[in-house]
N, C-alpha and C positions, 0 to 999 in steps of 0.2 A: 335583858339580863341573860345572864350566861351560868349553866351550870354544867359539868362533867357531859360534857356532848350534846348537849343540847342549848340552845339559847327561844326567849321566846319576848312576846311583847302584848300589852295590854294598853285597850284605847277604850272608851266611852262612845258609842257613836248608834243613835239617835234611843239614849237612856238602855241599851245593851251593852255591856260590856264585851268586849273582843276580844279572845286570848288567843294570840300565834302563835304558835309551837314551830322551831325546826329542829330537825334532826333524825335521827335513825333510832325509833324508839325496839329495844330489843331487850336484853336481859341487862344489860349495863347501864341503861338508863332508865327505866321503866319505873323504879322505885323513885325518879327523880318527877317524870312526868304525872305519875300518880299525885306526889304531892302538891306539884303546882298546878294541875288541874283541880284535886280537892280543896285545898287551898281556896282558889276562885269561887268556886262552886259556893263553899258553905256561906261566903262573906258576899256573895253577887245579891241575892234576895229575889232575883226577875228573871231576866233573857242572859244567857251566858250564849257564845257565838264560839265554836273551836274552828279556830279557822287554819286547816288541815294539810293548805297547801305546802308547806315546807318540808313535811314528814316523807321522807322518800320510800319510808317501808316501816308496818308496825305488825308485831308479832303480837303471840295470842293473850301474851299477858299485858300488853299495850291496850288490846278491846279489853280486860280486865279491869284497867288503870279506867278507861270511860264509864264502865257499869260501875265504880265506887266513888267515880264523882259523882256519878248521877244519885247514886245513894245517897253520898253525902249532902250533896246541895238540894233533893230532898226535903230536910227537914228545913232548910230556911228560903224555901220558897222559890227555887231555881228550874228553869228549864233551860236544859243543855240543847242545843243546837248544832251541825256539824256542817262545818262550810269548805269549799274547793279542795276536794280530796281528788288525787288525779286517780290515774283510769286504775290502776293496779289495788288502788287501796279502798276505789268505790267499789268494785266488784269484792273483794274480802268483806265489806263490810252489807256487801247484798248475800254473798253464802253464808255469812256467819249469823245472818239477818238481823245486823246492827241497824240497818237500816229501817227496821221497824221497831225499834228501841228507839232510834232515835233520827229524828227530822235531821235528812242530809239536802242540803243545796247545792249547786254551783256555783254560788256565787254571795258571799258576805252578803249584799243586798237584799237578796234572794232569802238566805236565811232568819231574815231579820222580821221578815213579812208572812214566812211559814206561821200557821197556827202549832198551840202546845199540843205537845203529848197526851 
């Protein structure tokens, strides 16, 4: 699906659902990523997979848009997971230390097999 600069995709794959995100999450679209991130989140009930690789660059209210799905899917039993984010946006996400908020992989696979938070 396609919205205002972003498009993304969702697959089932082994009882986790996989949400891809591409685009340039920033201030034009972040209000869009927040929702189909929360979105996912609250309706997943398990393993939620953000699989990161398409996102060429996310500003600070994009790791925002992550910590409210995380809240949000929260209450219905969700654990967020964070898959192939390239070099520029694994290291923002080790200063900002998103990375111990939340399980990053290199690889969907990878991620699937991480224990919860």
């Amino acid at each position: 699906m396609r919205v205002a600069g972003l498009s993304w995709k969702t697959e089932l794959r082994d009882g986790a659902l996989v949400v891809a995100v591409s685009g340039l999450i920033d201030e034009t679209t972040v209000v869009d990523f927040a929702e189909i991130l929360g979105r996912h989140a609250e309706n997943c009930g398990g393993t939620m997979v953000v699989d990161l690789s398409g996102i060429a660059s996310m500003s600070s209210r994009g790791l925002r848009a992550l910590s409210l799905a995380q809240r949000r899917g929260a209450k219905a039993g969700t654990q967020i997971r964070l898959a192939r984010p390239n070099p520029a946006l694994r290291e923002q996400l080790s200063i900002s230390r998103y990375d111990i908020l939340f399980p990053v992989a290199e690889t969907i696979e990878d991620a699937l097999k991480l224990g919860d938070n």
